[in-house]
C-alpha positions as a printed Julia matrix, in Angstrom:
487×3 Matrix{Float64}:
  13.32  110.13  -22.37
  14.1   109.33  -25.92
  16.71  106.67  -26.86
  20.07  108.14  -28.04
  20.48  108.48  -31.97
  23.56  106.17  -32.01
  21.06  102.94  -30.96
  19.73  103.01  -34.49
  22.28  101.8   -36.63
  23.84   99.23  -34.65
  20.78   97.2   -34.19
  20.25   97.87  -37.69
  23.32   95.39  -38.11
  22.21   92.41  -36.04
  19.43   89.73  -38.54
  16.6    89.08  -36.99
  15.13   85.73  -36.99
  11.74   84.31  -36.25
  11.36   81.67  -33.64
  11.12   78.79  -36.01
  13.62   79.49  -37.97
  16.4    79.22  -34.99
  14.98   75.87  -34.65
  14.88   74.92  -37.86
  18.88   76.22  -37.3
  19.15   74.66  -34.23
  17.79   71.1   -35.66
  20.03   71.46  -38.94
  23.09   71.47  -37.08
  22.16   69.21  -34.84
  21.39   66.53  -37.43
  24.14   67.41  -39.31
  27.03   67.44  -37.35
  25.54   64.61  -35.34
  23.41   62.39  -38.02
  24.82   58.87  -36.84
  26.1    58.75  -33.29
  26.58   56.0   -30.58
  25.86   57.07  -26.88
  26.55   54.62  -23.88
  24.78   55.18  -20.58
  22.34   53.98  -18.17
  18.65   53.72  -18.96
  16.42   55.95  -16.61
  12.79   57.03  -16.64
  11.81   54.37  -19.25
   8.02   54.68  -20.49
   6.0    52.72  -23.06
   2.99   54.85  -24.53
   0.3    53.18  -26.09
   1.06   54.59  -28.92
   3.97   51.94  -29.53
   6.96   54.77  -29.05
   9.27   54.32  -26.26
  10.65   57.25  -24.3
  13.73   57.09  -21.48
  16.95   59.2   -20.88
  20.68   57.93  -20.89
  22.79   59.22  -17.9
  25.84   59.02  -16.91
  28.04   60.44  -14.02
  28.08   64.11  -15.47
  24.56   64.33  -17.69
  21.52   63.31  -19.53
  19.94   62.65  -22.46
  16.37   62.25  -23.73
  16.23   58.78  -26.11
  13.24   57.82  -27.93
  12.73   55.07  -30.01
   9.52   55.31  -32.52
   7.52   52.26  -32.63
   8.59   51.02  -36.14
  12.15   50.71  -35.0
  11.2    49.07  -31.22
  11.42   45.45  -33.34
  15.02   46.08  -34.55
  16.35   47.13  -31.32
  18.45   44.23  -30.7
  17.28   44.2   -26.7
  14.34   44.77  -24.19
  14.99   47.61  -22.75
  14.31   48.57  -19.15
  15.29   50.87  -16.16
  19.03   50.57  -14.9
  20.26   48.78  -18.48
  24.0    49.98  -19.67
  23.8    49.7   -23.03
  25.5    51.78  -26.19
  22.4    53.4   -28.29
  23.34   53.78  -31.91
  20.87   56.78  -33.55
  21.0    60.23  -34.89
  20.84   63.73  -32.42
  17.36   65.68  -33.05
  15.62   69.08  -31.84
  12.02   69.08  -30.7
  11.61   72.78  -31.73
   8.24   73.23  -29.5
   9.99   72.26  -26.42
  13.07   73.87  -27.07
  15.01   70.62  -26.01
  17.2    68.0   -28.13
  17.01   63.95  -27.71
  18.57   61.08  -29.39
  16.39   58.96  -31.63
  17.63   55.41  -30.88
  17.65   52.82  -33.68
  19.56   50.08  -32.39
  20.92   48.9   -28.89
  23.8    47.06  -27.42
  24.12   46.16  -23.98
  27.38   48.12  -22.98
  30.5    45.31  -22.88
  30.38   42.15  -21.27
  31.07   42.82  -18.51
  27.17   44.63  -18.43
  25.53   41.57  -19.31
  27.47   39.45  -17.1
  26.54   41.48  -13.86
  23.09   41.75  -15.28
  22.77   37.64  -15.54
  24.58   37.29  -12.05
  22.14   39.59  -10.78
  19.4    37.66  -11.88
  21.1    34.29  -10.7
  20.86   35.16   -7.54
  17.77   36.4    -7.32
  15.67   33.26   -8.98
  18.85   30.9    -6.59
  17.28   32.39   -3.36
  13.78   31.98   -4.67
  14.98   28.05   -5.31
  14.72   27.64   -8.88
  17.92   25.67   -9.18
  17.25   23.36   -6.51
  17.98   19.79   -7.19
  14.59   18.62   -5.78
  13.09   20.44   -8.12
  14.68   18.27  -11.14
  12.4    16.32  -12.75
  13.18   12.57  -14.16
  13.77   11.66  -17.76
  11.47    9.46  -19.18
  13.28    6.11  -20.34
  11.93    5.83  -23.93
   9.88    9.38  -24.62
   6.58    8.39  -27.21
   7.04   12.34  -28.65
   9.37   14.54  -28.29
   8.89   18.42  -28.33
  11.66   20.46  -29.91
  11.63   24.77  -29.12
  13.96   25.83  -31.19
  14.5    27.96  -34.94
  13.08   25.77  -38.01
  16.15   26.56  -39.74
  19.94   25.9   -38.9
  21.61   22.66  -38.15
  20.33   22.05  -34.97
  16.98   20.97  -35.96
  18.53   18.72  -38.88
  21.07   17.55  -35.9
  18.79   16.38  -33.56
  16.12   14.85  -36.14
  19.24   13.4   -37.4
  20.99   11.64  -33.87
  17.19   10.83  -32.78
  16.8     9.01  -36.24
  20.0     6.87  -35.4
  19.88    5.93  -31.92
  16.2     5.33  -31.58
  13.19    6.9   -34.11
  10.67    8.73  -32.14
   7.53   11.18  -33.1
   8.69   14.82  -32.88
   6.86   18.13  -32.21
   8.08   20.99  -33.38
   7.67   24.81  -31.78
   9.55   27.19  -34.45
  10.63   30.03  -32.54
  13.38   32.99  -33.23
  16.45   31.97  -30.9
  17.9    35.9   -30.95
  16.84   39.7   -31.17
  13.44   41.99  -30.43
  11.27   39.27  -29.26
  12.5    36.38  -28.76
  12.88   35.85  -25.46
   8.96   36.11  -25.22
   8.23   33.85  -28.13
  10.31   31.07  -26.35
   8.69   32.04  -22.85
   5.61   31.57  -24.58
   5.91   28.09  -26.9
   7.37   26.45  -23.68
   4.09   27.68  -21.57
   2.02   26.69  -24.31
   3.58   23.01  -24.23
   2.86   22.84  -20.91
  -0.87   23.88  -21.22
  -2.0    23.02  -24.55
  -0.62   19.55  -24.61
  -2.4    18.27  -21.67
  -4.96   15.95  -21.41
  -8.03   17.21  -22.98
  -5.87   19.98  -24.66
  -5.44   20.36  -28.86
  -2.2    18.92  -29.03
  -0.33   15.5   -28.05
   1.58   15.94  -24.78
   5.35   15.36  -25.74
   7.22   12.68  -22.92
  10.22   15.44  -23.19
  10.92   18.83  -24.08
  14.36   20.2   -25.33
  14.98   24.2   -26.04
  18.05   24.04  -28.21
  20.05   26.85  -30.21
  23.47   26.67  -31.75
  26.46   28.58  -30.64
  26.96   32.28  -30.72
  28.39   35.24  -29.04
  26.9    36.32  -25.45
  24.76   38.79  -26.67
  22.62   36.17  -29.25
  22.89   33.89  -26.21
  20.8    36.7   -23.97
  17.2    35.48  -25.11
  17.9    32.09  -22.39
  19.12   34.24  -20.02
  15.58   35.89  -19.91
  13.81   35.91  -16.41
  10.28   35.18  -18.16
  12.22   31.9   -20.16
  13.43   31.07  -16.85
  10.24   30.83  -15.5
   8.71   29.06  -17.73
  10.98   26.42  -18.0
  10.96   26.3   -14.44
   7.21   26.33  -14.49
   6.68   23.18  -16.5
   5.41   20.28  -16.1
   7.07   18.15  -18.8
  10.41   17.61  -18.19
  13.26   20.26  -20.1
  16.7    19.36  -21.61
  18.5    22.55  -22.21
  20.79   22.67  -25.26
  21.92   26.11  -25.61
  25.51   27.4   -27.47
  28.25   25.14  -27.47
  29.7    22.91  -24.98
  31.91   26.04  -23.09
  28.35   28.2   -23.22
  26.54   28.54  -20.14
  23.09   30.57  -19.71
  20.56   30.73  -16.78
  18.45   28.11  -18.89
  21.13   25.42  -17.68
  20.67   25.64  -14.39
  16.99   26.01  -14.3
  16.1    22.41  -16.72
  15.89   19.33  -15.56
  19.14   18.19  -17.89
  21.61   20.35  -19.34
  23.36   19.1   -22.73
  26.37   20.62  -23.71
  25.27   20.43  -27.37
  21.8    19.82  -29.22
  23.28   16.33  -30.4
  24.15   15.75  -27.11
  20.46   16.7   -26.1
  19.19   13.77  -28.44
  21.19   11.5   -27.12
  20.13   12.08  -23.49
  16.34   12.19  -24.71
  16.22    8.68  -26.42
  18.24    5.38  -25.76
  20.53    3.48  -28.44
  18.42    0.92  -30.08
  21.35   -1.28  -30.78
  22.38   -0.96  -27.23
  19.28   -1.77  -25.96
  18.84   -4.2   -28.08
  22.44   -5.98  -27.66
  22.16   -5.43  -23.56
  19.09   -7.86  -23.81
  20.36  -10.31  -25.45
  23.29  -10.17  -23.1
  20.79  -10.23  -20.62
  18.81  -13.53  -21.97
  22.22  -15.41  -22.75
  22.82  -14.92  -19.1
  19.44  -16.02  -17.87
  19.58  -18.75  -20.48
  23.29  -19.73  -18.79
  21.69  -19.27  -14.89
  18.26  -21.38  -15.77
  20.87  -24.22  -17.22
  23.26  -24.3   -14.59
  20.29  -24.35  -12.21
  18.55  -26.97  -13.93
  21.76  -28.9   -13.54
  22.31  -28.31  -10.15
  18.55  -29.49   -9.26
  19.07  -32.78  -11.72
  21.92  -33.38   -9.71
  20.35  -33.27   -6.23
  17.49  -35.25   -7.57
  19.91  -37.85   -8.46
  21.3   -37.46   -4.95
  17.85  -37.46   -3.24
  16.95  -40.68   -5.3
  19.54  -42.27   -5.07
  18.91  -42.26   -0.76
  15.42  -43.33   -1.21
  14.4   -47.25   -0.68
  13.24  -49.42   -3.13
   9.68  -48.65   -3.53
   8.56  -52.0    -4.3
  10.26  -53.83   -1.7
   8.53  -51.36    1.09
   5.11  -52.22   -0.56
   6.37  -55.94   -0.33
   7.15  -56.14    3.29
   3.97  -54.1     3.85
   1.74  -56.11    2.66
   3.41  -59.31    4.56
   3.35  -57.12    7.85
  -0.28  -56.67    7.1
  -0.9   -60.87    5.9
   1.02  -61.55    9.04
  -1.23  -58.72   11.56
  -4.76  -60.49    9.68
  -3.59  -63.82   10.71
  -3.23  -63.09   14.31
  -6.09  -61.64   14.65
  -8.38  -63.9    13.11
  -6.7   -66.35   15.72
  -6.35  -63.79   18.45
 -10.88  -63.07   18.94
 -11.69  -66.64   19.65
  -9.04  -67.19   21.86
 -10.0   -63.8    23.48
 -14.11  -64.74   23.04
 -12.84  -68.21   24.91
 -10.35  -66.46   27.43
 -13.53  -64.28   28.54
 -15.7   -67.19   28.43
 -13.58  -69.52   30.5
 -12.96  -66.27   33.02
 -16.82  -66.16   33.14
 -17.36  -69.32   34.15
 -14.59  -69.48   37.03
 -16.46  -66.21   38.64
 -19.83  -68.11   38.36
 -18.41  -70.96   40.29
 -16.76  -68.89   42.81
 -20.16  -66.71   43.57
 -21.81  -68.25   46.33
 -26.27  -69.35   45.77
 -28.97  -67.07   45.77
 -30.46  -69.53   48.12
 -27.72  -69.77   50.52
 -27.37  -65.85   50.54
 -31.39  -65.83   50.99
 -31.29  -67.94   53.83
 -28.36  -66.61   55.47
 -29.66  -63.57   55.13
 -33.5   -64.75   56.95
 -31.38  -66.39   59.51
 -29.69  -62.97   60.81
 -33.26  -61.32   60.17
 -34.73  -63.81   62.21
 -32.11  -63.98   65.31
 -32.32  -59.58   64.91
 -36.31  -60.74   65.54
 -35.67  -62.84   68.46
 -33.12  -60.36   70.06
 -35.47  -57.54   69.45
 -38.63  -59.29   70.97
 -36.03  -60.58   73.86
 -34.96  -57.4    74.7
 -38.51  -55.37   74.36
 -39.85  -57.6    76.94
 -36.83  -57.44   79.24
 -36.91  -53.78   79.31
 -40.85  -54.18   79.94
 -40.05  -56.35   82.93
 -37.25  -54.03   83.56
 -39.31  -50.9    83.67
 -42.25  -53.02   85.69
 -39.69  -53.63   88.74
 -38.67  -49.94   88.63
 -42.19  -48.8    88.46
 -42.99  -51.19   91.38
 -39.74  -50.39   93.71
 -40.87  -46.66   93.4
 -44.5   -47.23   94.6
 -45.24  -45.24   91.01
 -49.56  -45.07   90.78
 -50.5   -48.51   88.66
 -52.41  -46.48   85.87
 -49.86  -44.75   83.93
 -47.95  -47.73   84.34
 -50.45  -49.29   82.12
 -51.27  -46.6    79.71
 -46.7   -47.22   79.47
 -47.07  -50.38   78.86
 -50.26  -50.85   76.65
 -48.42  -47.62   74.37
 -44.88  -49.58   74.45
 -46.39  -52.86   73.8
 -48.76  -51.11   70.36
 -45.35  -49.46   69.51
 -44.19  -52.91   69.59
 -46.38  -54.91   67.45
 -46.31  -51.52   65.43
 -42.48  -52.44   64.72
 -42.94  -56.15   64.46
 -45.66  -55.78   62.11
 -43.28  -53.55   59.67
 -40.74  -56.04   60.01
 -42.67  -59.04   58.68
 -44.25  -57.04   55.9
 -40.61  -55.86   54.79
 -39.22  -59.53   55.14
 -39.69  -61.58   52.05
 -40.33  -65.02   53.62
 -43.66  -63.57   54.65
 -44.84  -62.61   50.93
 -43.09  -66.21   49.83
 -45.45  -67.75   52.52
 -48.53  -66.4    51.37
 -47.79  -68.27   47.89
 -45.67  -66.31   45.74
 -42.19  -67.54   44.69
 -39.03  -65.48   43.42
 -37.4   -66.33   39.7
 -33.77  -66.09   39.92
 -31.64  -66.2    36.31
 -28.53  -68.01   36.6
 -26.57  -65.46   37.42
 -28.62  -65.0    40.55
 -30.32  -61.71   39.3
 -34.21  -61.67   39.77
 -36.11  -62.42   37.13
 -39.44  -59.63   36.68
 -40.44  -60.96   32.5
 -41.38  -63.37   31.07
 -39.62  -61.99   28.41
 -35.86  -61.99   29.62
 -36.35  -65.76   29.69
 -35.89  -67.61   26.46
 -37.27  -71.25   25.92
 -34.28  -74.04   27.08
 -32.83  -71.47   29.71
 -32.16  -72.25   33.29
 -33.41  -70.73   36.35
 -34.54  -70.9    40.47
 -37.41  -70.45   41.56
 -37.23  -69.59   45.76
 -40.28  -71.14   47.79
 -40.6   -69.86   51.57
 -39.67  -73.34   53.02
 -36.51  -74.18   49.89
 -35.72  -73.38   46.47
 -35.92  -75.79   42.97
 -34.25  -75.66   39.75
 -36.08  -75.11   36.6
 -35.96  -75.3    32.77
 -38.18  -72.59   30.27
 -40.24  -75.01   28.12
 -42.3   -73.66   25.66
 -45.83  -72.15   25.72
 -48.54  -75.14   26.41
 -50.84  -73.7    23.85
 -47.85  -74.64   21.42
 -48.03  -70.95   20.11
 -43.9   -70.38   20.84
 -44.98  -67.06   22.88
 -44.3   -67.18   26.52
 -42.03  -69.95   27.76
 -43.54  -72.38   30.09
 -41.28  -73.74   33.11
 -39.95  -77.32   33.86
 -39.52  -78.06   37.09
């Protein structure tokens, strides 16, 4: 069927335009009406390419947006951006003609109010609290008197001239200095990173000196230049370390994350100085207060000692007159003695003699004793032959057979001279009778050597019939050997 004739001239009136060209249009308007905009929202779908461009959307409760940021403006950003960020993006609206679609090309961002980065920093708070990053065990001591101090913090401003200056004045010290942006793209990692490299580089064996101290200082500024030492990866560096930190961030009424994670936290840089190094004159004037007060204690004790000394002497005897009646004591003891041993030697002498007189002879004893030997003799023999004659009537009144009576009586009578026999051989009158003679010292004591008797001594000599006294004379031969006796 053919189209009716009217169709003709009324699309005859509507242009026709290629496909470019609307978006050409389309991107013309766009950029024009909207050439500097600023968009607040929450980041989403955030990707880095390799390329260096970043790509995300902005959304709020009733749309979205495509954002990118092209990699020469990612260093003027202001921020790090990341997923679930409210920030305001400050750009220019553009068409992407082969896609049909529109996005906002970001130049700059903000995080969105205060009130945004305040949630975001109590977020993160909390998070590295529970993990125990703020834990007061975790603090590390000062050192008393740091040999080099290490300084993170801009080379230019006041605070580097302010702590140079207040460690110059209280006590000089080597410094080591870590120039580092404090604010902006970047600098959160550049202060992550010189505090890390402290740590590691500066230890033994490593290329630099190993500062005593370390203090990450910045001056004052709003909360947004103050974000950089709110950064997790500062956090964890600081917290990381090894060396201890003194925080000196903003002024006195600032507070960032980096406070609570150091070791010390100084409300000002000066104030940092101050806690790193002692006063000199302080020192200095506390030990002298310290050696006048020694100097006062050694004197006071030296006079408290004198006077006990004085005390203690003052009990003592006189030295002299001890030695004095010593040495009489001992004059006096010496004389005694000395007439003490011969009255003992005489004592024992005289006590000697009285027991010699009171002992009885040798002889007497002798012949006492062969006088109960010989009436033992005389009673033996008596009764032997008694209880022969005995046994003879009893062996007679029983009509006993006359031969063993015999064989009894010759066997009693040998046992007999058998025991009469031992007896005179054990008496010694019968070896004095067959011409020997016993040698009795004074003291009674047989004599055996020659020997034991020395020329002009006394002795007895005991015969079997009596007994004479002697005297040792010397040898006849005239030799002086063997004494000769005297009788």
């Amino acid at each position: 069927m053919d189209e009716p004739a009217s169709s003709g001239p009324a699309a005859g009136n509507i242009p026709e335009y290629s496909v470019s060209e609307i978006s050409g249009a389309v991107k013309r308007v766009l950029e024009g009406s909207f050439s500097r905009v600023r968009v607040r929202g929450e980041i989403t779908e955030f990707k880095r390419y390799p390329s260096g461009h970043l790509y995300f959307s902005l959304k709020d409760e009733g749309g979205k947006i495509a954002s990118v940021v092209w990699r020469s403006g990612v260093s003027r950003l202001g921020l790090v951006p990341e997923n679930g960020l409210e920030i305001v993006a400050t750009g220019r609206i553009s068409a992407y003609g082969e896609r049909s679609s529109y996005q906002l090309v970001v130049e700059r961002m903000e995080y969105a109010g205060e009130g945004a980065l305040l949630a975001r920093i109590e977020r993160l708070r909390l998070k590295l609290a529970q993990e125990g990053l703020f834990d007061a065990e975790r603090k590390q001591p000062l050192p008393f008197l740091p040999r080099l101090i290490g300084l993170v913090t801009s080379p230019q401003g006041a605070v580097l001239h302010d702590i140079r200056t207040t460690v110059a004045r209280r006590f000089p010290r080597d410094m080591l200095l870590w120039p580092v942006p404090v604010q902006g793209e970047g600098a959160a990692q550049r202060i992550a990173a010189a505090i890390a490299s402290f740590d590691r580089q500066s230890r033994p064996g490593g290329p630099l000196p190993r500062p005593d101290v370390l203090i990450v200082a910045r001056g004052g500024g709003s909360l947004e230049d103050l974000m950089a030492f709110n950064d997790e990866a500062v956090l964890r560096a600081v917290a990381a370390c090894t060396i201890p930190v003194i925080s000196a961030v903003g002024h006195e009424t600032d507070t960032t994350l980096i406070d609570f994670v150091s070791d010390r936290r100084a409300p000002t840089p000066t104030a940092a100085a101050e806690m790193a190094v002692p006063a000199r004159l302080e020192l200095l004037s506390d030990l002298a207060h310290r050696g006048a007060r020694l100097e006062n204690g050694l004197a006071r004790m030296m006079q408290s000692l004198r006077l006990r000394f004085g005390r203690a002497t003052s009990l003592l005897p006189d030295a002299p007159a001890l030695l004095g009646n010593a040495r009489q004591r001992l004059d006096d003891r010496q004389h005694r003695l000395g007439l003490a041993l011969p009255a003992l030697l005489a004592a024992r002498r005289a006590a000697l003699v009285a027991a010699e007189r009171h002992m009885p002879s040798p002889h007497g004893l002798i012949v006492a004793r062969r006088g109960r030997v010989d009436l033992a003799a005389s009673h033996l023999r008596s009764g032997l032959r008694q209880a022969l004659r005995d046994a003879r009537a009893a062996l007679l009144r029983r009509e006993l057979n006359p031969s063993p009576l015999r064989a009894s009586l010759r066997e009693q009578r040998a046992r007999l001279d058998g025991l009469t026999a031992r007896l005179d051989s054990a008496s010694p009158m019968a070896v004095l009778s067959r011409g020997y003679a016993l040698v009795l010292d004074p003291s009674g004591h047989p004599v055996t050597q020659a020997a034991a008797l020395k020329p002009g001594a006394r002795a007895s000599l005991v015969f079997s019939d009596g007994t004479r006294a002697v005297r040792v004379d010397r040898d006849p031969d005239g030799r002086g050997g063997q004494g000769a006796l005297d009788i």
